[in-house]
N, C-alpha and C positions, 0 to 999 in steps of 0.2 A: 484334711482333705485338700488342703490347699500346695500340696507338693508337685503336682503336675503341672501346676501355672508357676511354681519357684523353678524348677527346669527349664520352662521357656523363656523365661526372664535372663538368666544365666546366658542361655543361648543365643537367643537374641543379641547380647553383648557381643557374645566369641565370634558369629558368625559373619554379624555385618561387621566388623572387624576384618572377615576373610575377603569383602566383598569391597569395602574401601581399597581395601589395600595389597588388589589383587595383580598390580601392574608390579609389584616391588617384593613381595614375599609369596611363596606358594604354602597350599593348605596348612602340610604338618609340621611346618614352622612356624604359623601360629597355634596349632594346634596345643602347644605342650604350653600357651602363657597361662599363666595364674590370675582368677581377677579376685582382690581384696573385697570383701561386705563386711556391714556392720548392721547390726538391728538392736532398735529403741525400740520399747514398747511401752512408751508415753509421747506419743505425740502430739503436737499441738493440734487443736481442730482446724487453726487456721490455715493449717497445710489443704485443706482439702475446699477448694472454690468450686465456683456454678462453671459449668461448659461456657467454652467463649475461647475468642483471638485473641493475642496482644495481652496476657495475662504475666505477672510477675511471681513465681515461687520462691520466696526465701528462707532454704533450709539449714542458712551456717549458724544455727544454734546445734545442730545435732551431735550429740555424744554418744559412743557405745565405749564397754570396757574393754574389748577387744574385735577383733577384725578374723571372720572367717575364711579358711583361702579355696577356692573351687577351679577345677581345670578340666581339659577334655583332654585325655590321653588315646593314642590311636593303638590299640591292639591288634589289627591285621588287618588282612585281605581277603576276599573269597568273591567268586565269577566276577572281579574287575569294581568290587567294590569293596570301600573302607570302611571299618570299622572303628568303633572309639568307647571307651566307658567316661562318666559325666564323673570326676571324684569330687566329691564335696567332705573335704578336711580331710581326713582318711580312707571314707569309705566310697563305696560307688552306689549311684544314685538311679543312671541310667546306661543305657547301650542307644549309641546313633548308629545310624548310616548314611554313609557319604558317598555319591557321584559327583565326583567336579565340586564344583560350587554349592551343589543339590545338597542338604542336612535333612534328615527325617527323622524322628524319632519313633523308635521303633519298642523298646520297655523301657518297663519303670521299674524299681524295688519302692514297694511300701508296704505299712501298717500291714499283719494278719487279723481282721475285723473278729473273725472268730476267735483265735488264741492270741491273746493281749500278749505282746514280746514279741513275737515273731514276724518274721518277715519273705516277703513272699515276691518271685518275679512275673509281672504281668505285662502282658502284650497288646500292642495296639494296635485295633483296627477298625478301621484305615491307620496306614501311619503316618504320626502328626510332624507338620511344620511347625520347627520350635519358635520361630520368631515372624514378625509381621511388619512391614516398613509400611508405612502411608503416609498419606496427607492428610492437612482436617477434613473432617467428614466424610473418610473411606472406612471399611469394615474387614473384618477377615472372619469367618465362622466353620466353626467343627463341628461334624456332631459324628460317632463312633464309640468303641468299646474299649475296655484294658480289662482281660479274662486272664485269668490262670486256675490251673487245678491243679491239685496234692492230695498223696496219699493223707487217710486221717491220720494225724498222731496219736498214739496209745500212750505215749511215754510223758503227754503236755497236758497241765490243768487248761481244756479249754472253758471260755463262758458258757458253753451248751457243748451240750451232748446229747448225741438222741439215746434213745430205747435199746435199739440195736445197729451197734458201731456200724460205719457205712466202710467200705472200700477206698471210697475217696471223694473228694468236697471241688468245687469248683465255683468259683468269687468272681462276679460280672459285675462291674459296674457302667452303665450306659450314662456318655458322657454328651453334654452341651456347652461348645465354649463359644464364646458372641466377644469380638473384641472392634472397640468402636474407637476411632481419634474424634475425640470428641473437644481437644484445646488445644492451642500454642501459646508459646511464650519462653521467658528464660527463666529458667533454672539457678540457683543461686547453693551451691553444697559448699562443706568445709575445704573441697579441696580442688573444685571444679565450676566454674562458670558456663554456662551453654543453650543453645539455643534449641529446643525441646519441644517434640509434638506429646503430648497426654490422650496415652487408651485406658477407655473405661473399658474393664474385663469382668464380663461374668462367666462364672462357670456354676450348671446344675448336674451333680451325680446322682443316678437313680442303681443303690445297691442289691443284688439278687445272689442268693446262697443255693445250692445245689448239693446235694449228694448223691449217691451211686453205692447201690448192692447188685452185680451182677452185671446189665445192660443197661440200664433204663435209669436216667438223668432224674431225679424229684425236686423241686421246689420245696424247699422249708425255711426260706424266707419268713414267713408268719407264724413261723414256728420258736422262731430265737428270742428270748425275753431281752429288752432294753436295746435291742437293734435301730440302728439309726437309717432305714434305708433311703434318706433322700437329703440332699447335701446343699448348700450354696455359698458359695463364696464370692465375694466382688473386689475387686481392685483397681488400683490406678498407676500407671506405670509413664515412667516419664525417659524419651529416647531421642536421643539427640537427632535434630530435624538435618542435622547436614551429613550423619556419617550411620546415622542409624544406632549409635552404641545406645547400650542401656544406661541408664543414671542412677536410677531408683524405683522407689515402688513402693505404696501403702494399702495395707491390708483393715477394708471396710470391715464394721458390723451393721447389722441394721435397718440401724439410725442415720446410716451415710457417716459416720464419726471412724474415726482411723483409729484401730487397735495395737500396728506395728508397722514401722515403717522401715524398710532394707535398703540402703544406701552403700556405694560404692567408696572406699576409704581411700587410696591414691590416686593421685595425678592421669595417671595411664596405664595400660597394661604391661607386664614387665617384657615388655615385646623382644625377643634377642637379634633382631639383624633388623635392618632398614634398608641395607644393600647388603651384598654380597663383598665378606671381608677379603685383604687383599693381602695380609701378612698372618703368621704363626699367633694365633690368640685363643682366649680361654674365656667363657662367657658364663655366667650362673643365672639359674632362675625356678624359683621366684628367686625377687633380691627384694625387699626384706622377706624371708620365713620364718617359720617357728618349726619345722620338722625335715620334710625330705626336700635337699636340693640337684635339680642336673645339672651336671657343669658339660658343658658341650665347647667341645676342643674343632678350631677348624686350619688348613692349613700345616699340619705337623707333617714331618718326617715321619714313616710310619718305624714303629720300634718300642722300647721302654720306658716310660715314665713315670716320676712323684709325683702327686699333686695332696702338698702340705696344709694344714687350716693351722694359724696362728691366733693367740689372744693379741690385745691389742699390746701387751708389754713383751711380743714377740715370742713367747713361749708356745713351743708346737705343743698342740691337743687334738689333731687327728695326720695320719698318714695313712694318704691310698696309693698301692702300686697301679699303672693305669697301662695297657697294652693296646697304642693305638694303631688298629687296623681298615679304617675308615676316614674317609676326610672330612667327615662330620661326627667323628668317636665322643657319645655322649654315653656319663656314666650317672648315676644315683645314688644318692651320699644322705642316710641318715644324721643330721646333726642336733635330732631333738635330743638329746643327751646331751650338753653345753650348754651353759648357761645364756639368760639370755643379754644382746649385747654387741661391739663394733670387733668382726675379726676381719683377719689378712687370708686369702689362699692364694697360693705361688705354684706351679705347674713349671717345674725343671727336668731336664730332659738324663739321656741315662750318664752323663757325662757332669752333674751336679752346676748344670749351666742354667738360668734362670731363666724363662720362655715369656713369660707374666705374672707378675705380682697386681691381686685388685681386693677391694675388699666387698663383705658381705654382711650384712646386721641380721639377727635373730630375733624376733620379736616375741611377745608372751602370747601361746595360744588362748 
């Protein structure tokens, strides 16, 4: 139940990211960076102090076996507003909406409570504000719904079943989210140093099941054996006091004790421009990946081009034809097939003339 507060965590990263550094890049070029996570789920207790100023977190003990990659890709437009799906590693997680500056969250995909496997899109309302900037001792508070209904499946072992199959089920959950800056201090990661305000985040779900023969909505809630309708989750989230990014973030039980903790694995975002380039170039991102990379071409002669991937003992192992018709022609290149590991790609023009040669590592998902 704790996946709608992992969404805002995420976000909160991308967005005040958009909002640093709004004087130098416009939205959907940061839109498409990747931010790297890790999650331990043995943490030390001592990660977790009393409220207070002037506090020190030292997390550069933390180990994960590998690094999750998560991005907000924009899928369109409609009445002057943008759109984006939340991918976390392959799949997608959510759908925003964007005005300007303005990020909303608007669904989510999670958990089917009823049929165990399945997965369902729910909508929120009000729609949420994924992330929260403050000072110590400011607040931000939600309280609202994320509903969806579906037909019943006939063809799925669900955990219940009534009597007589209904038409279709519809899953409310009524949500409280309370998020409080409750400390400062600095932050100490494996790969990041920073100066960091800490929200204490609660969130209460209250679960309710419905079904439908004909017109008429029923409550069977109290019907469903081993249903869990009432939820809590707590956390602590640590964001950088001068730019807003996210750092990290540990997940209470309890006892106030950390059961997992999600930390950020690189340096910075794989950000692709800082300014507005001024000659023929070729940029990839993520850099490092372990599956799908864009390579966004800026500045070209618009025409035909290769864009090579070499091993490192120069041996080519993929070739794309690339047809640039854009001054910003970005294309997506599966290269989880390749081992993982340091290659070359090269972008020559139709003429076997060289435009950029850079490299790119693959890393193990």
């Amino acid at each position: 139940m704790v996946a709608m507060i992992r969404y805002t965590i995420l976000l909160a990263f991308i967005f005040s990211g958009v909002c640093a550094a709004a004087q130098q890049m416009n939205w959907t070029e940061l839109a498409e960076d990747t931010v790297y996570y890790a999650n331990e789920y043995l943490p030390d207790a001592l990660m977790v102090t009393a409220p207070g100023p002037g506090q020190v977190w030292d997390f550069r003990s933390l180990k994960a076996p590998y690094a999750l990659s998560r991005r907000v890709v924009v899928t369109g437009e409609r009445d002057k507003v943008t759109y984006a799906n939340l991918i976390n590693g392959k799949q997608t997680d959510a759908v925003l909406q964007i005005l300007g500056n303005n990020v909303q969250l608007v669904q989510v995909i999670e958990d089917n409570p009823i049929c165990p496997g399945g997965k369902l899109i729910y909508s929120l309302s009000p729609s949420l504000k994924p992330f929260f900037e403050g000072g110590l001792g400011t607040s931000y508070n939600y309280r609202g719904k994320m509903q969806t209904a579906f037909a019943w499946p006939r063809n799925l072992n669900c955990s219940w079943t009534p009597a007589q199959l209904p038409d279709s089920c519809r899953i409310t959950y009524t949500i409280t989210l309370d998020i409080n800056v409750d400390s400062d201090g600095m932050l100490y990661l494996p790969t990041e140093v920073a100066s960091v305000f800490r929200q204490h985040i609660e969130e209460k779900r209250i679960l309710k099941v419905e079904t439908k023969r004909g017109f008429a909505w029923n409550d069977v809630t109290a019907q469903i054996p081993a249903l869990k309708t009432i939820s809590y989750n707590e956390m602590l989230r640590f964001v950088s006091s001068d730019t807003g990014l996210e750092w990290a973030e540990i997940e209470l039980k309890d006892d106030y004790q950390p059961v997992r903790i999600e930390f950020k694995t690189y340096p910075m975002l794989t950000r692709i421009f800082s300014e507005k380039p001024t000659r023929a170039d070729i940029f990839a991102y993520p850099n490092p990946t372990f599956d799908i990379v864009r390579f966004q071409m800026s500045d070209l002669l618009y025409g035909g081009y290769k864009l090579k991937v070499f091993n490192i003992l120069g041996v080519p192992v993929k070739e794309i034809d690339v047809v640039v018709d854009d001054p910003r022609k970005t294309i997506s290149v599966d290269l989880g097939d390749l081992q993982r590991g340091t290659y070359l790609y090269r972008l020559q023009d139709s003429f076997g003339r060289t435009v950029r040669t850079k490299r790119i590592v693959l890393i193990q998902p």
